[in-house]
C-alpha positions as CSV (number, residue, x, y, z in Angstrom):
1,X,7.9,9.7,17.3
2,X,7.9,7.2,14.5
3,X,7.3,9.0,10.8
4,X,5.5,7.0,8.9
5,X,4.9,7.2,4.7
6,X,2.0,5.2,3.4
7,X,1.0,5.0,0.1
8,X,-2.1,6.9,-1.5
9,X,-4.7,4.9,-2.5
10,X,-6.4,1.7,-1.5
11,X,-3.0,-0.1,-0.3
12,X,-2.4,3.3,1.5
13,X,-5.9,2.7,3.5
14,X,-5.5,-1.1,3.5
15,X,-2.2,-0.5,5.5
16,X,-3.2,2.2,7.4
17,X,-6.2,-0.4,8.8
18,X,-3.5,-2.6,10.2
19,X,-1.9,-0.2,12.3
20,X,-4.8,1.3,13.5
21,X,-5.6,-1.8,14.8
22,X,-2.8,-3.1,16.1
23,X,-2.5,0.1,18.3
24,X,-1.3,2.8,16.7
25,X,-4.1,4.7,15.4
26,X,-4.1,8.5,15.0
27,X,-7.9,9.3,14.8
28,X,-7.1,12.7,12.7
29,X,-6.2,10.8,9.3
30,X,-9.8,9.9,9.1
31,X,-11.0,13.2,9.0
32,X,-11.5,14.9,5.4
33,X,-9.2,17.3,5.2
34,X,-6.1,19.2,3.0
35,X,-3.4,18.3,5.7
36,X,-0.4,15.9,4.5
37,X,1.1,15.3,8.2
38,X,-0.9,13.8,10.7
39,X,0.6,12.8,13.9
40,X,-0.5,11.5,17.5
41,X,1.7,11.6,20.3
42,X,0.3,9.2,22.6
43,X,1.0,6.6,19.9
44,X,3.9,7.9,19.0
45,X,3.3,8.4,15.4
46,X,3.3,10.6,12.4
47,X,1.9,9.8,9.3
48,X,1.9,11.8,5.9
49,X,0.8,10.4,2.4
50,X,2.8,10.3,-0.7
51,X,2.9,8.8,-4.0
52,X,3.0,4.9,-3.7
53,X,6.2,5.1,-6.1
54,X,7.8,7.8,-3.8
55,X,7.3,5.9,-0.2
56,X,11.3,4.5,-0.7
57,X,12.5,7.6,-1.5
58,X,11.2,9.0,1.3
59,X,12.4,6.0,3.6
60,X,15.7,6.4,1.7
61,X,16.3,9.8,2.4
62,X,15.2,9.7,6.3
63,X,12.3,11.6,6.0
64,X,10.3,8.4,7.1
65,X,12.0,6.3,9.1
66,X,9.5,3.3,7.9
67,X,7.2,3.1,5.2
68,X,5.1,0.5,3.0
69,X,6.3,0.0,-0.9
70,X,5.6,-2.5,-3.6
71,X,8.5,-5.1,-4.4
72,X,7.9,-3.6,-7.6
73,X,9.3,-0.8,-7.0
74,X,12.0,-2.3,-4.6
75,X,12.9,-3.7,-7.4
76,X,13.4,-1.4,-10.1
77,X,14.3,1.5,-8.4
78,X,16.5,-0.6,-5.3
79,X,16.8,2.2,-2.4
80,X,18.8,1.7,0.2
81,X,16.8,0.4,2.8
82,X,15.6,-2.5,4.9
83,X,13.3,-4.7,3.9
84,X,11.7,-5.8,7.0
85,X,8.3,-7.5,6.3
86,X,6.0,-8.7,3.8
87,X,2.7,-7.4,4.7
88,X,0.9,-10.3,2.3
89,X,-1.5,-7.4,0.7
90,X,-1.3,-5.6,-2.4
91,X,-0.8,-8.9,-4.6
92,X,-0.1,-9.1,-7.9
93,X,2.7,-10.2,-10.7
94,X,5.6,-8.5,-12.3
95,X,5.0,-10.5,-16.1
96,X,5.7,-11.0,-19.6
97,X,2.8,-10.3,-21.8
98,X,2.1,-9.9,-25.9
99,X,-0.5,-11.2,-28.2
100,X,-2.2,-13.9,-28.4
101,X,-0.7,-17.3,-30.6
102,X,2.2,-15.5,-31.0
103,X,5.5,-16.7,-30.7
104,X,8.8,-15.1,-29.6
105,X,11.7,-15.4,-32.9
106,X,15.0,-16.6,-31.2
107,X,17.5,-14.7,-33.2
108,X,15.8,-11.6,-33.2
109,X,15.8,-8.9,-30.9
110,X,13.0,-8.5,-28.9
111,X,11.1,-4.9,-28.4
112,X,9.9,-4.4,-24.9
113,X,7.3,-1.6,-23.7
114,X,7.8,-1.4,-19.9
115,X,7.0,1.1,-17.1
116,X,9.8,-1.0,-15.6
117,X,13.1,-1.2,-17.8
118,X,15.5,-1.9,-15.0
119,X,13.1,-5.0,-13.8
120,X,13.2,-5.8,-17.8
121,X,16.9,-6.0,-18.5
122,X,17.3,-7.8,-15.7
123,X,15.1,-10.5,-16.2
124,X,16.2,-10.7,-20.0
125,X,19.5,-10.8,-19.1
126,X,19.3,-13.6,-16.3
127,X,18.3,-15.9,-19.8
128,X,20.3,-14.2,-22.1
129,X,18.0,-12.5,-24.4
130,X,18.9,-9.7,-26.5
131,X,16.3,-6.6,-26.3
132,X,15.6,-3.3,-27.2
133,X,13.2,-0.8,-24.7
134,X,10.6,1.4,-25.1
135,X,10.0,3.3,-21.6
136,X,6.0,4.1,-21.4
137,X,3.7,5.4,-18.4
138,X,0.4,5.2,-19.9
139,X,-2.0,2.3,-21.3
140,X,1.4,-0.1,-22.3
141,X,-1.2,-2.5,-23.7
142,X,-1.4,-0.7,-26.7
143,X,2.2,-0.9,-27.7
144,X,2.1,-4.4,-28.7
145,X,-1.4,-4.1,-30.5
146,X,-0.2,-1.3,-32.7
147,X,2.8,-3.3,-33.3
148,X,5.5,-0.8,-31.5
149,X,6.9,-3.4,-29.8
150,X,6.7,-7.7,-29.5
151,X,5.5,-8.0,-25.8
152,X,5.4,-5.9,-22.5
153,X,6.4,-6.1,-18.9
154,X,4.0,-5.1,-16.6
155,X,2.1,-6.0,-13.2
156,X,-0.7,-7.5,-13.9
157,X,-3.5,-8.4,-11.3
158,X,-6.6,-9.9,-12.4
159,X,-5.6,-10.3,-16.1
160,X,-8.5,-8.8,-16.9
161,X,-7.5,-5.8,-19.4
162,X,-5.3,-8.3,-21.1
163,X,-7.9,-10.8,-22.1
164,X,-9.8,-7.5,-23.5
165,X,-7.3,-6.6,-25.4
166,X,-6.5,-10.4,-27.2
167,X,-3.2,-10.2,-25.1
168,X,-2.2,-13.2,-22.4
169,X,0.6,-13.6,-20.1
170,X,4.0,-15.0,-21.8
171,X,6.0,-15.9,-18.3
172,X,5.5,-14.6,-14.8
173,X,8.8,-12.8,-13.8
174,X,8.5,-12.4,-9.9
175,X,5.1,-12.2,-7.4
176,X,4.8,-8.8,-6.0
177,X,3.3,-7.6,-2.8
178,X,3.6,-4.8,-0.2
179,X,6.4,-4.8,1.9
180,X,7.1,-2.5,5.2
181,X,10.7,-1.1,5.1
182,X,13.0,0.8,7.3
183,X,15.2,3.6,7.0
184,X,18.8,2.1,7.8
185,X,19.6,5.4,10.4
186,X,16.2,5.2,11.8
187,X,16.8,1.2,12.4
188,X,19.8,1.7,14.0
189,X,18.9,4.7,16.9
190,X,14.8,3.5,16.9
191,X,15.5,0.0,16.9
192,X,13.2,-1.3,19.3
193,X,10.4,0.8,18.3
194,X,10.7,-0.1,15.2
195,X,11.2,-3.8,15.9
196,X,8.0,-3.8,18.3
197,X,6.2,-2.3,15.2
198,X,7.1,-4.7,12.8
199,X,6.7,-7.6,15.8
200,X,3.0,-6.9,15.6
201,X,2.3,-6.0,12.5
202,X,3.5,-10.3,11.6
203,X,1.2,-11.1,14.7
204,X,-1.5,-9.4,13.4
205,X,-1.0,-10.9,9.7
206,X,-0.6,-14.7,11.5
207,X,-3.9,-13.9,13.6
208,X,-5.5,-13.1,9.8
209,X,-4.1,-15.9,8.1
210,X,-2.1,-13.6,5.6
């Protein structure tokens, strides 16, 4: 049996699509209910649903042995696990963002509002720019309009609340997209499950162009 953590939401159901129809559905997970496990033994499966930001820890830990998480969160949090696919869904940009016909002061350091500080350091380090964090988890856009800090770092998709808000995108940092990961103990004793999986899930994503 193959325990499986997907994401809540529409990436969760966009995944969930792909191995349904790639074989290994599990009719139950359709069905409106209060259950958090769902399983099917003549697939060979077991699903449960979690918080998109908690699918690693889960794969971390060994309670999954795969599961689907943004390289966002790869990224800031960096589990220990495989990364064994990207599923080509889910796409959007880790960037830089502050108002518009501003300029950043060289010389000066920079305030940052980020959901993501580790992602943050680490791209102003890589160029060498001094900066001090503010960690939010709301609306971030409204840092830099009330002037609490010079720009943000954020994913943005569309671009769509940033142009509402008289904001624009400074630099793009990295593209982000969902990627299918293993638990390292789980790859090692289910490898050929697990490899079979991830062999069809790319055939699938070839056959759809993704």
């Amino acid at each position: 049996m193959l325990n499986i953590a997907l994401p809540k939401g529409r990436l969760g159901n966009k995944v969930y699509e792909i191995f349904e129809k790639i074989g290994y559905e599990c009719p139950e997970i359709n069905e409106k209910s209060r259950k958090l496990i769902f399983e099917n033994e003549k697939t060979g499966v077991r699903y449960f649903w979690v918080k998109p930001s908690d699918v690693a820890i889960y794969v971390e830990h060994g309670a999954a042995d795969i599961g689907v998480a943004g390289k966002d969160i790869l990224l800031e949090y960096t589990p220990d696990v495989y990364e064994l696919l990207d599923l080509g869904i889910g796409k959007c940009r880790m960037a830089v963002a502050g108002k518009k016909d501003t300029r950043d002061k060289i010389g000066k350091t920079l305030t940052v509002a980020t959901k993501f500080p580790n992602i943050a350091r680490d791209y102003y380090s890589s160029i060498g720019r001094a900066i001090d964090i503010i960690e939010l988890h709301g609306s971030i856009e409204l840092a830099p309009i009330l002037g609490m800090s010079d720009v943000i770092v954020d994913i943005v998709e569309t671009g769509t609340t940033l142009r509402e808000n008289n904001l624009e995108v400074k630099t793009e940092i990295v593209d982000i997209s969902a990627r299918f990961i293993a638990n390292k103990s789980s790859f090692k004793f289910k490898t050929a499950e697990i490899e079979a999986l991830t062999e069809k899930i790319a055939e699938y994503l070839k056959r759809e162009g993704k």
